[in-house]
MOPAC internal coordinates of N, CA, C and O (Angstrom, degrees):
PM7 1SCF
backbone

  N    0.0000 0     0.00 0     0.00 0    0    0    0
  C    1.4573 1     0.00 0     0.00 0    1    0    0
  C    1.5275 1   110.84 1     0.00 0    2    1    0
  O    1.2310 1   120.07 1   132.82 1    3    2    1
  N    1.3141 1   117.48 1   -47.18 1    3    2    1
  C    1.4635 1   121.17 1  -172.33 1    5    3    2
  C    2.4405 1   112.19 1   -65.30 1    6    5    3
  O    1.2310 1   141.81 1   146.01 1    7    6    5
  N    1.2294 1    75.27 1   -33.99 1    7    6    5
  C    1.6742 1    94.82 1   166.77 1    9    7    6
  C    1.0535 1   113.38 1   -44.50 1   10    9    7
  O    1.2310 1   132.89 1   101.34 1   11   10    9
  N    1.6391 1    92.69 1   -78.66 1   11   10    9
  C    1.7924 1    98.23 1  -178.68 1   13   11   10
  C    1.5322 1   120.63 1   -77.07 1   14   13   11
  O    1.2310 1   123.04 1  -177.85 1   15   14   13
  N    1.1902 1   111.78 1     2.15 1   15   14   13
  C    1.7800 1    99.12 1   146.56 1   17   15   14
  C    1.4042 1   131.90 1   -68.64 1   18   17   15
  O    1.2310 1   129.79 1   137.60 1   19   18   17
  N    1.6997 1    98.73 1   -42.40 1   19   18   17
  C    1.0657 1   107.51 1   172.37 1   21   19   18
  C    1.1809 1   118.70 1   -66.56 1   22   21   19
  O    1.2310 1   112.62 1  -173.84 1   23   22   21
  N    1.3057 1   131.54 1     6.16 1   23   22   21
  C    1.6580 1   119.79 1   159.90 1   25   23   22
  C    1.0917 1   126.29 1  -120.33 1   26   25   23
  O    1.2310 1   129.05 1  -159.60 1   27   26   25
  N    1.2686 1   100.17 1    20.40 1   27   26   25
  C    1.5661 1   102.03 1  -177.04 1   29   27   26
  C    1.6572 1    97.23 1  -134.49 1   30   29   27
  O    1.2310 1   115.71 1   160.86 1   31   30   29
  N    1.1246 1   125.75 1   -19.14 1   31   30   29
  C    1.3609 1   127.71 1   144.99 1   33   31   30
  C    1.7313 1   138.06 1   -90.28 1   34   33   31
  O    1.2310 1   123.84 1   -41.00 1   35   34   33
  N    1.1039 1   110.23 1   139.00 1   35   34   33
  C    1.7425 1   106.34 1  -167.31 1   37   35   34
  C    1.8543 1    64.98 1   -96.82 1   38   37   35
  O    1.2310 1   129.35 1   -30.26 1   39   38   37
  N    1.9719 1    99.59 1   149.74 1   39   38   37
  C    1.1803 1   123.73 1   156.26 1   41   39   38
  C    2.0641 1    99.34 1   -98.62 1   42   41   39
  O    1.2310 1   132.48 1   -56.64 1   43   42   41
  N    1.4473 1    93.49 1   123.36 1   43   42   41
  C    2.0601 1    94.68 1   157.81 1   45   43   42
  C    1.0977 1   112.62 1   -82.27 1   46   45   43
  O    1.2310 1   119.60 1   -39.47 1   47   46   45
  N    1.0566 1   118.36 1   140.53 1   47   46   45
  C    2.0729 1   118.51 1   143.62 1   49   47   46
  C    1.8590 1    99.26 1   -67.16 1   50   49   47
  O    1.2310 1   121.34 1   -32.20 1   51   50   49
  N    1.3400 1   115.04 1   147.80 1   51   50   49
  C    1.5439 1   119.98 1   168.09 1   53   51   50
  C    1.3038 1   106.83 1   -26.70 1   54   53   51
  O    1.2310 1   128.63 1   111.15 1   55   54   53
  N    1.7940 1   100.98 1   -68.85 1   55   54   53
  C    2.1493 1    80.41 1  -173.45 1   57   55   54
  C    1.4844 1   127.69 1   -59.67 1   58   57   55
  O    1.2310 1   123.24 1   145.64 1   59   58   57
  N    1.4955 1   111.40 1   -34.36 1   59   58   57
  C    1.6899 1   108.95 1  -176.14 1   61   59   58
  C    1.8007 1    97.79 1   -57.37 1   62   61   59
  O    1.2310 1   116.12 1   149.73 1   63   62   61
  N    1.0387 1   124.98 1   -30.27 1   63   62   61
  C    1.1961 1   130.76 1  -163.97 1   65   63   62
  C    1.9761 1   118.80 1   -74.47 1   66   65   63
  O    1.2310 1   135.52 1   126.63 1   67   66   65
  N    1.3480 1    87.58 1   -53.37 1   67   66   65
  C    1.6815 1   104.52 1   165.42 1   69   67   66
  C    1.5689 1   103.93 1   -53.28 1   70   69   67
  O    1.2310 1   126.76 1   122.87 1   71   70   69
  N    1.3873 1   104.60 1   -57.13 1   71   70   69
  C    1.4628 1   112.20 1  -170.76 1   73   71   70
  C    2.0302 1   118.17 1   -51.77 1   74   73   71
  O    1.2310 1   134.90 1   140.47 1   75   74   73
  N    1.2382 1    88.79 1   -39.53 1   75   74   73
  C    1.9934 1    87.00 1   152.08 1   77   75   74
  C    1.5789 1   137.64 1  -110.84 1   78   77   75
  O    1.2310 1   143.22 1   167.38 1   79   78   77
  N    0.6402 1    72.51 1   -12.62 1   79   78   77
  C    1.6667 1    86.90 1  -168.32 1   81   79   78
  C    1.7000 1   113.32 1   -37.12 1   82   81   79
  O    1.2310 1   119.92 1   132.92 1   83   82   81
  N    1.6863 1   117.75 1   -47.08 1   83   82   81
  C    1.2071 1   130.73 1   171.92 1   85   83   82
  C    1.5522 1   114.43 1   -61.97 1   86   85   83
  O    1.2310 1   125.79 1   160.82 1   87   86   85
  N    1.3100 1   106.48 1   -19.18 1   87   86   85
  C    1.4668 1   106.06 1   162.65 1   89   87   86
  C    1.5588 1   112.12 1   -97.72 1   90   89   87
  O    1.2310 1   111.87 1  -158.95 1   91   90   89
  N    0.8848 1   132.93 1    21.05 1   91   90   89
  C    1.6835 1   120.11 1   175.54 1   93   91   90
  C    2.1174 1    99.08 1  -132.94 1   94   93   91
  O    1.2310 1   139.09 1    33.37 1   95   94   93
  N    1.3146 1    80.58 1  -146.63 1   95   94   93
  C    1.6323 1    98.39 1   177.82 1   97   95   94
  C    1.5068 1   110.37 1  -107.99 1   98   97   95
  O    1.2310 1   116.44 1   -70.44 1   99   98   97
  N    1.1517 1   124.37 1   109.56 1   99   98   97
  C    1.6193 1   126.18 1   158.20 1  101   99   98
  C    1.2178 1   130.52 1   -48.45 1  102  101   99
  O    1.2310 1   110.09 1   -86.62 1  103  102  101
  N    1.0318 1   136.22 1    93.38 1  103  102  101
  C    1.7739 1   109.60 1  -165.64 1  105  103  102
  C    1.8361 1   101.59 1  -140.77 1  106  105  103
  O    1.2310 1   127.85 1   -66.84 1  107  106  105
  N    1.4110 1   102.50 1   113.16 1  107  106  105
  C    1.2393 1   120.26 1  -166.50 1  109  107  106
  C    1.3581 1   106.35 1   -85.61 1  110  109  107
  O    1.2310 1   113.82 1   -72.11 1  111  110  109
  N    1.5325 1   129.31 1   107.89 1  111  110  109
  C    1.9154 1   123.81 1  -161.39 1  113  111  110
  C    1.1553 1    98.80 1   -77.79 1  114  113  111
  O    1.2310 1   107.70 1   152.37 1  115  114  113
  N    2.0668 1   140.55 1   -27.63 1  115  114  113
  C    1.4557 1   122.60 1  -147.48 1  117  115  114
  C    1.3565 1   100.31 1   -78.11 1  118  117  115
  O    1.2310 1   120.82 1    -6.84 1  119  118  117
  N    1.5469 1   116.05 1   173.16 1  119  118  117
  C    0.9993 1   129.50 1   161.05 1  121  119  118
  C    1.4078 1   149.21 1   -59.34 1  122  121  119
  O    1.2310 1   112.72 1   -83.31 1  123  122  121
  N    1.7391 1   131.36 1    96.69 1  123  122  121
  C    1.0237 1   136.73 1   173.03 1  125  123  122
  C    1.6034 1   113.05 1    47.71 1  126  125  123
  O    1.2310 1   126.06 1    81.46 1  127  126  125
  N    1.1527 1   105.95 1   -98.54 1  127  126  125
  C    1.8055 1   130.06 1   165.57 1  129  127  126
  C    1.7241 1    97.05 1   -16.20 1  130  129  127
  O    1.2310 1   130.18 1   100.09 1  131  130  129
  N    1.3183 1    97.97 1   -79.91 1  131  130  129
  C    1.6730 1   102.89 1  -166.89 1  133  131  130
  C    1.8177 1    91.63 1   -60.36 1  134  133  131
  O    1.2310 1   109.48 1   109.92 1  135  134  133
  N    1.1102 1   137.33 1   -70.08 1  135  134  133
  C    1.3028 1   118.39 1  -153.66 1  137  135  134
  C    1.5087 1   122.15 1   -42.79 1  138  137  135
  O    1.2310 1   126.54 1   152.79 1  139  138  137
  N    1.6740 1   105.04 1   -27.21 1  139  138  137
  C    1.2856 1   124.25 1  -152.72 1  141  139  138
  C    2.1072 1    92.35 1   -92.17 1  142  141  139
  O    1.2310 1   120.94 1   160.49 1  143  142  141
  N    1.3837 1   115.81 1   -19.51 1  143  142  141
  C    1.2658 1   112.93 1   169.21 1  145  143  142
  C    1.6885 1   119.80 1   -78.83 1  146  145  143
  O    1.2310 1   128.46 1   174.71 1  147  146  145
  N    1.6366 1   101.30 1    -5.29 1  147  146  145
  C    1.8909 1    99.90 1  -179.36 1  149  147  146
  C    1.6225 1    87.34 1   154.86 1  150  149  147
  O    1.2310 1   123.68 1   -42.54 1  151  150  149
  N    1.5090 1   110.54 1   137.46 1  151  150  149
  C    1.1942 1   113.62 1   157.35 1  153  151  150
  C    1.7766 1    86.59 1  -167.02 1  154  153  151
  O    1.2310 1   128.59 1    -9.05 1  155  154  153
  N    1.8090 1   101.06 1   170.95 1  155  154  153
  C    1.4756 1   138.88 1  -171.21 1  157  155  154
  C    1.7235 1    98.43 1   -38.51 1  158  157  155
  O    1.2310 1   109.76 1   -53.76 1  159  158  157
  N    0.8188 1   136.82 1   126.24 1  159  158  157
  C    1.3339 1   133.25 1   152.86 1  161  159  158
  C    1.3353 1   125.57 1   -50.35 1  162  161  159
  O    1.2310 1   123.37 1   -76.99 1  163  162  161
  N    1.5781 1   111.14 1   103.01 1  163  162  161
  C    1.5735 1   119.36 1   176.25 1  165  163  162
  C    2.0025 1    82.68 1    99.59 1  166  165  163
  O    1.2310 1   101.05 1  -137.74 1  167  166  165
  N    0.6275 1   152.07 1    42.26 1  167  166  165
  C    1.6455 1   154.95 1   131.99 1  169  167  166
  C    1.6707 1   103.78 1   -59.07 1  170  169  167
  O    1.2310 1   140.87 1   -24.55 1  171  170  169
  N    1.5308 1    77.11 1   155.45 1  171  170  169
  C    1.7940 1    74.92 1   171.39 1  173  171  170
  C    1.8284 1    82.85 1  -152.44 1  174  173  171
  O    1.2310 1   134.33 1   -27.38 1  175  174  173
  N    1.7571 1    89.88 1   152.62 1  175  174  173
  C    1.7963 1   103.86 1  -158.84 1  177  175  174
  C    0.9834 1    98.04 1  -102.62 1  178  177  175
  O    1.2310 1   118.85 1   -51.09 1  179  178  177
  N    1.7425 1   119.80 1   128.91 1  179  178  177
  C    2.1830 1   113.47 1  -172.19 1  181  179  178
  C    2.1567 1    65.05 1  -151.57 1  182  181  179
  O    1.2310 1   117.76 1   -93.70 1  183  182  181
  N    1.4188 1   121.87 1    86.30 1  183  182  181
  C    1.4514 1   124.61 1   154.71 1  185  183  182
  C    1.5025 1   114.19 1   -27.41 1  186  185  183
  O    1.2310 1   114.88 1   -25.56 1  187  186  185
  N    1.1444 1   127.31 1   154.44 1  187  186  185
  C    0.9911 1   111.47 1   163.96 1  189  187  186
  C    1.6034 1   131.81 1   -73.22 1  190  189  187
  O    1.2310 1   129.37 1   144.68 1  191  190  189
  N    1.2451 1    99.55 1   -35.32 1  191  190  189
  C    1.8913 1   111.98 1   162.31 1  193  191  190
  C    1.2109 1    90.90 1   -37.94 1  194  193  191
  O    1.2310 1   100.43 1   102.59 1  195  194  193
  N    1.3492 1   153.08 1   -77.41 1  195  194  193
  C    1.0683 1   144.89 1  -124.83 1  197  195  194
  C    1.5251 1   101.58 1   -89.69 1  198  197  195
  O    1.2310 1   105.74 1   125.79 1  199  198  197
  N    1.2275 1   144.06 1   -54.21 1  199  198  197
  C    1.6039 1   174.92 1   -71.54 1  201  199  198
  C    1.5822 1    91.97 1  -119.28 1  202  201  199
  O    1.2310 1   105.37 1   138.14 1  203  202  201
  N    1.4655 1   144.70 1   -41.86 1  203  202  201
  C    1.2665 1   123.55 1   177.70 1  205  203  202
  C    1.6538 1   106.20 1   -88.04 1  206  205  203
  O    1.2310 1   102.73 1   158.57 1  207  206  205
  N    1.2571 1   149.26 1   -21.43 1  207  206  205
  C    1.4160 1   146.12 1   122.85 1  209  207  206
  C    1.3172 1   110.03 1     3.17 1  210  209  207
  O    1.2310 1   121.25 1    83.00 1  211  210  209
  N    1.7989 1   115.21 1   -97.00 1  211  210  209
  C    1.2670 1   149.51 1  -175.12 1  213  211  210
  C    1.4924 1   114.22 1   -57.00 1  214  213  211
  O    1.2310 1   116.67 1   161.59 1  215  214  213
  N    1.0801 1   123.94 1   -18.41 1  215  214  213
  C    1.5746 1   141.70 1  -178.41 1  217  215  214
  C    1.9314 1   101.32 1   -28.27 1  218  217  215
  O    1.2310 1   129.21 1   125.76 1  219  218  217
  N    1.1257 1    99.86 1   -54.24 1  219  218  217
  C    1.2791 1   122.09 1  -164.72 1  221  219  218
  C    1.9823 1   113.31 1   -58.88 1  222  221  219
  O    1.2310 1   131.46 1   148.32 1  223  222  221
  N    1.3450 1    95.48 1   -31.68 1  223  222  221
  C    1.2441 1    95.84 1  -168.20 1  225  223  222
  C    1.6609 1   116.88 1   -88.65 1  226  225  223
  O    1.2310 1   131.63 1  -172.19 1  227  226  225
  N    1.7268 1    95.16 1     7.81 1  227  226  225
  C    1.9009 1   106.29 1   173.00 1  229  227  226
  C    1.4362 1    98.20 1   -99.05 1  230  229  227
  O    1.2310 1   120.53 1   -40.45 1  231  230  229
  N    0.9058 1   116.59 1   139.55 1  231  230  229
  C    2.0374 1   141.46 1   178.52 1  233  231  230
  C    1.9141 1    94.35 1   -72.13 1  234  233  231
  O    1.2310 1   125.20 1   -78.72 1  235  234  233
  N    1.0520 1   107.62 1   101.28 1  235  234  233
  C    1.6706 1   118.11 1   150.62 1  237  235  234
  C    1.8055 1   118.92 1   -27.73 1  238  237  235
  O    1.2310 1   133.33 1   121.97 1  239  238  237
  N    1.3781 1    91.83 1   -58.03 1  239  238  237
  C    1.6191 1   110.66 1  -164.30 1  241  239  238
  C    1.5989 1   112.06 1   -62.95 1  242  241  239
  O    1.2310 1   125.84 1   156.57 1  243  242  241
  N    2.0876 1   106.39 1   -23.43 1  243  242  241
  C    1.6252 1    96.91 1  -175.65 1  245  243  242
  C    1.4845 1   102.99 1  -107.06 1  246  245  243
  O    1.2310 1   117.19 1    -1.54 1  247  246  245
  N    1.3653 1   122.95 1   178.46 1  247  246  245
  C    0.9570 1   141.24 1   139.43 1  249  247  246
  C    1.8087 1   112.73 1   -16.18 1  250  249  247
  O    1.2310 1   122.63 1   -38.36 1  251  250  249
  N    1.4939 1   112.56 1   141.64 1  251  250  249
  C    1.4871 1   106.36 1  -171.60 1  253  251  250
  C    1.6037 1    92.26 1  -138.65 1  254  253  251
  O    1.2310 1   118.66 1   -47.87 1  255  254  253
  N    1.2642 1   120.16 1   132.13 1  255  254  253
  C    1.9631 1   120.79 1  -170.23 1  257  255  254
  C    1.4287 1   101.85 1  -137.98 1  258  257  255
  O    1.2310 1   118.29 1   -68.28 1  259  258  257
  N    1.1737 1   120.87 1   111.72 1  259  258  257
  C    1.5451 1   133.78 1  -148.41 1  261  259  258
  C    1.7719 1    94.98 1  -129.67 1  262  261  259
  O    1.2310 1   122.47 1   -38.19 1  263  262  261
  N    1.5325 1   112.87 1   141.81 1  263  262  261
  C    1.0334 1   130.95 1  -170.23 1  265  263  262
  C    1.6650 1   126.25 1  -148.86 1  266  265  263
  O    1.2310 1   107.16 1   -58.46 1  267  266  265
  N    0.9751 1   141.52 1   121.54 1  267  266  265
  C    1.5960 1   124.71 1  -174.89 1  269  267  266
  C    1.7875 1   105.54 1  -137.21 1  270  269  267
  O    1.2310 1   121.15 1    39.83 1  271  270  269
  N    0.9628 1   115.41 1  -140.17 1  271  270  269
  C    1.6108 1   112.79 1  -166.82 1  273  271  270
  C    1.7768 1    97.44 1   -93.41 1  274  273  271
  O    1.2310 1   120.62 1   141.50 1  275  274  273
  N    1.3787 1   116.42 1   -38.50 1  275  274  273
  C    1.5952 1   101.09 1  -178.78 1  277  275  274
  C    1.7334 1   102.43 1  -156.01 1  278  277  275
  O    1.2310 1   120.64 1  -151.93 1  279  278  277
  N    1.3620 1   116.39 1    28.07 1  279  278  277
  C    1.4255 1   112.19 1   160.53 1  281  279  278
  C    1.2678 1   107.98 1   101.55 1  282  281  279
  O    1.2310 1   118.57 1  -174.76 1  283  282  281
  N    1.7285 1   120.34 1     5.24 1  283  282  281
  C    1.2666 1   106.79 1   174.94 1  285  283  282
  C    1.6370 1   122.22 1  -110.91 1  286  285  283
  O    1.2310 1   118.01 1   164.34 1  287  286  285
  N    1.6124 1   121.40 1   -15.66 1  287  286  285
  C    1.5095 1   107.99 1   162.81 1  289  287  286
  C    1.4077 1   117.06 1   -82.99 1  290  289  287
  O    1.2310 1   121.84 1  -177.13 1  291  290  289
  N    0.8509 1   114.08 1     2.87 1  291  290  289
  C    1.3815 1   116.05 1  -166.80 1  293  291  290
  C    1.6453 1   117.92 1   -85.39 1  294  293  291
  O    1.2310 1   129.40 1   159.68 1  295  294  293
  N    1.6951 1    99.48 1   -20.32 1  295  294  293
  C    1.5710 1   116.81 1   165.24 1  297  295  294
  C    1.4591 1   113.16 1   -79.95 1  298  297  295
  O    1.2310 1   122.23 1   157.52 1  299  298  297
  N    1.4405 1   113.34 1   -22.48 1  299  298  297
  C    1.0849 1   114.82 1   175.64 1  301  299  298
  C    1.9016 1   119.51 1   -64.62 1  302  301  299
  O    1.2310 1   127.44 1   126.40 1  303  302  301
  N    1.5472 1   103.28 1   -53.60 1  303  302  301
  C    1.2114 1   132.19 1  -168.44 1  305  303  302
  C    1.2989 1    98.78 1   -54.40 1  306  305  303
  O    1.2310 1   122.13 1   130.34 1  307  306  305
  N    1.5535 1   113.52 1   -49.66 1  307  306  305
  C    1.6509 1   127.96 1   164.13 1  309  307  306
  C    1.5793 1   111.48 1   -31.35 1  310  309  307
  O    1.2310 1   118.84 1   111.67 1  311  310  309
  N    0.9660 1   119.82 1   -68.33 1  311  310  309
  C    1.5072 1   132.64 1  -155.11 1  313  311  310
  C    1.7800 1    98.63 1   -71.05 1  314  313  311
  O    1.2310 1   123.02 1   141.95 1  315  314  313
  N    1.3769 1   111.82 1   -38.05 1  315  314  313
  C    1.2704 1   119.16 1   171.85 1  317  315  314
  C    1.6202 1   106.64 1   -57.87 1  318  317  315
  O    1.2310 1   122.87 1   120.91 1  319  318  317
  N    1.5019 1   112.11 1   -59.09 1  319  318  317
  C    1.3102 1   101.06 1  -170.17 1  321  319  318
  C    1.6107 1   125.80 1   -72.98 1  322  321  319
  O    1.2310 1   114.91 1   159.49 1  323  322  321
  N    1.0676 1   127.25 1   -20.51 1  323  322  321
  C    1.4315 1   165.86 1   160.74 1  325  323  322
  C    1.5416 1   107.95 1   -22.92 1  326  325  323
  O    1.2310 1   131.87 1   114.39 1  327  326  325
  N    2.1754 1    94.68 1   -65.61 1  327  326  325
  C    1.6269 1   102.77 1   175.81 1  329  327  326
  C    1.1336 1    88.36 1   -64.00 1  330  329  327
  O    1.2310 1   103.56 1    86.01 1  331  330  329
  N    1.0297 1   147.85 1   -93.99 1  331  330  329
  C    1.8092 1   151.29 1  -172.04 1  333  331  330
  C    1.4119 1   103.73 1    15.00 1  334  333  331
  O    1.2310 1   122.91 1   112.04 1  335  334  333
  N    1.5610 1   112.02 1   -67.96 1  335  334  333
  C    1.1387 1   116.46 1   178.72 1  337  335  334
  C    1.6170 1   102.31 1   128.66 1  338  337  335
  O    1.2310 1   119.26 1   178.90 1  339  338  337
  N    1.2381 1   119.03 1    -1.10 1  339  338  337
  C    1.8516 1   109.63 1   166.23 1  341  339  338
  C    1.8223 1   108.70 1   -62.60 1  342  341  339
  O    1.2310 1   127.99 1   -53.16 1  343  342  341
  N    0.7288 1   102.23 1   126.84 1  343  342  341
  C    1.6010 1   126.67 1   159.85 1  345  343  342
  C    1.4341 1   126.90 1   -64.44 1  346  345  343
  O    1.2310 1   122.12 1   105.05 1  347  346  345
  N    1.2866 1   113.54 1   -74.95 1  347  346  345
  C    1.4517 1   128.31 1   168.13 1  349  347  346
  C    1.2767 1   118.66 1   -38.83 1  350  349  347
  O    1.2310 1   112.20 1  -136.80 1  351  350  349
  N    1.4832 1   132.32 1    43.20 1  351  350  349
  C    2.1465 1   116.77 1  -170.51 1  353  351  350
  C    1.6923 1    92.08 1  -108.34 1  354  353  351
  O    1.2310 1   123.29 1   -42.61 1  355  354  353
  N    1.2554 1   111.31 1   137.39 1  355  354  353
  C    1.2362 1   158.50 1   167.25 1  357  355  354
  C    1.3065 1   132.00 1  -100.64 1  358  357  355
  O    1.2310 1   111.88 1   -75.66 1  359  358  357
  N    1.4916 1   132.92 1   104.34 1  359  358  357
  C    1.4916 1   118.36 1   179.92 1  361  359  358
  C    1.6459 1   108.72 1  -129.90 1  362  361  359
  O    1.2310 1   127.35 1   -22.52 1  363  362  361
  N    1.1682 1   103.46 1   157.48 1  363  362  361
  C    1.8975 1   115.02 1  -172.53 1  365  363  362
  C    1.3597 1   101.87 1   -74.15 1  366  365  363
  O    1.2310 1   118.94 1   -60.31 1  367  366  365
  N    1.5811 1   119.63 1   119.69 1  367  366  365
  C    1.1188 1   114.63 1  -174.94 1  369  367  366
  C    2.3484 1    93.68 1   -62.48 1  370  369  367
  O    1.2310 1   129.34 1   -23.28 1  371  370  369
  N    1.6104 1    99.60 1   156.72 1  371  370  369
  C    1.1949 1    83.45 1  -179.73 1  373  371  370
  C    1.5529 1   132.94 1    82.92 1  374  373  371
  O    1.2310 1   118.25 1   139.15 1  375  374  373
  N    1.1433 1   120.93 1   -40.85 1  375  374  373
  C    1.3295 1   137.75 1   174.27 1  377  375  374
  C    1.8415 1   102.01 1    81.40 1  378  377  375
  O    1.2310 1   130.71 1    28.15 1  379  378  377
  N    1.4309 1    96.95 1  -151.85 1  379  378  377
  C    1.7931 1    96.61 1  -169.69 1  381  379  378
  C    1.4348 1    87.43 1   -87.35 1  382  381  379
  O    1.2310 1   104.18 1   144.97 1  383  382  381
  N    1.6358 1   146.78 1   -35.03 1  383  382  381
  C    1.5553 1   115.13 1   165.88 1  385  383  382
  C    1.1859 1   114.14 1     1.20 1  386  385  383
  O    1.2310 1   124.88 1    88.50 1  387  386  385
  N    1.5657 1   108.24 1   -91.50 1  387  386  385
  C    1.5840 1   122.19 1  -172.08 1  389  387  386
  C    1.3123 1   121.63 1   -78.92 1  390  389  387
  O    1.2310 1   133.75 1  -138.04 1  391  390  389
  N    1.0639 1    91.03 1    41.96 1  391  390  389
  C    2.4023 1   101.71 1   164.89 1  393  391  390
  C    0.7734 1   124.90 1  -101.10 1  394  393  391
  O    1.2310 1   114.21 1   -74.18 1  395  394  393
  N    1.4444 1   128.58 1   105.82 1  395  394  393
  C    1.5975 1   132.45 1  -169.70 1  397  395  394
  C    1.4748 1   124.44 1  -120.08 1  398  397  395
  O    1.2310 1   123.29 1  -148.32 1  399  398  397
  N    1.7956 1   111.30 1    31.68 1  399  398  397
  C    1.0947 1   139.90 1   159.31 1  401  399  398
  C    1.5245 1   116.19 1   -81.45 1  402  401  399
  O    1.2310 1   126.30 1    18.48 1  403  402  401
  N    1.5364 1   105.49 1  -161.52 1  403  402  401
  C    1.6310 1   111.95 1  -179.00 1  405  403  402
  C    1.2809 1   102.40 1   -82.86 1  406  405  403
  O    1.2310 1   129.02 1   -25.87 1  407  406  405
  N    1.5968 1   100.23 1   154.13 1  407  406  405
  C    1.6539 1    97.90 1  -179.22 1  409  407  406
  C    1.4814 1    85.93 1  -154.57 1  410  409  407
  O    1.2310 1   127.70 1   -31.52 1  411  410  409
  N    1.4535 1   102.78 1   148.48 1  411  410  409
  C    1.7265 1   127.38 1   165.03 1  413  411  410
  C    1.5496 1   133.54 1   -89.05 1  414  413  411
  O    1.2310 1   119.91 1  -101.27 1  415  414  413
  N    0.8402 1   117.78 1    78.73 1  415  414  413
  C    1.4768 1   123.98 1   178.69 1  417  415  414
  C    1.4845 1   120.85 1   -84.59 1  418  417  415
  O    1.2310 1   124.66 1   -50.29 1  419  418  417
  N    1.4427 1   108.65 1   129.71 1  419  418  417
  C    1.8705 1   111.68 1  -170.18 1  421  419  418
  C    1.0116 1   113.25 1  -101.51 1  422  421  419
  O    1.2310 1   113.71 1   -48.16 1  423  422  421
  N    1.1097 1   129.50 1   131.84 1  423  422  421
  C    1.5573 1   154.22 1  -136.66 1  425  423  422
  C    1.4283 1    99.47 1   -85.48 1  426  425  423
  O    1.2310 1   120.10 1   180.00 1  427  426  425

């Protein structure tokens, strides 16, 4: 399992990651609660509970940059989108733990 993530997902370091990200789709997998305590600036929250539902509302055609609390739903979310047939998946090496960019937190 961990294999075939790894080939069907590119892992970023933070900068390779910053460095696209504004060109693709942000899509933050954790749950509600946690997103709503801090997440990526310009993210958008599709949980993973939710993620074969919501599937629909990520664009095939761009780039896809996936993130969760420490790098592990986010392989999941991969494998989901993958059968789909997106190409482009991307994940934060690390997850948002190790993010030491801007982040949005709701009051």
């Amino acid at each position: 399992m961990f294999f075939y993530q790894r080939k069907i997902l590119t892992t970023l370091t933070e900068e390779e990651f910053r460095a696209g990200y504004r060109k693709a789709q942000l899509i933050d997998i954790r749950e509600p609660n946690e997103f709503d305590g801090g997440h990526i600036l310009g993210a958008r929250n599709i949980p993973l509970s939710q993620f074969k539902m919501r599937m629909k509302e990520i664009r095939p055609d761009q780039p896809v940059y996936l993130y969760c609390q420490n790098a592990l739903r986010s392989g999941r979310a991969a494998q989901m989108l993958r059968k789909k047939g997106y190409k482009q998946l991307f994940q934060l090496k690390g997850g948002f733990k190790q993010w030491t960019g801007k982040i949005k937190t709701k009051k």
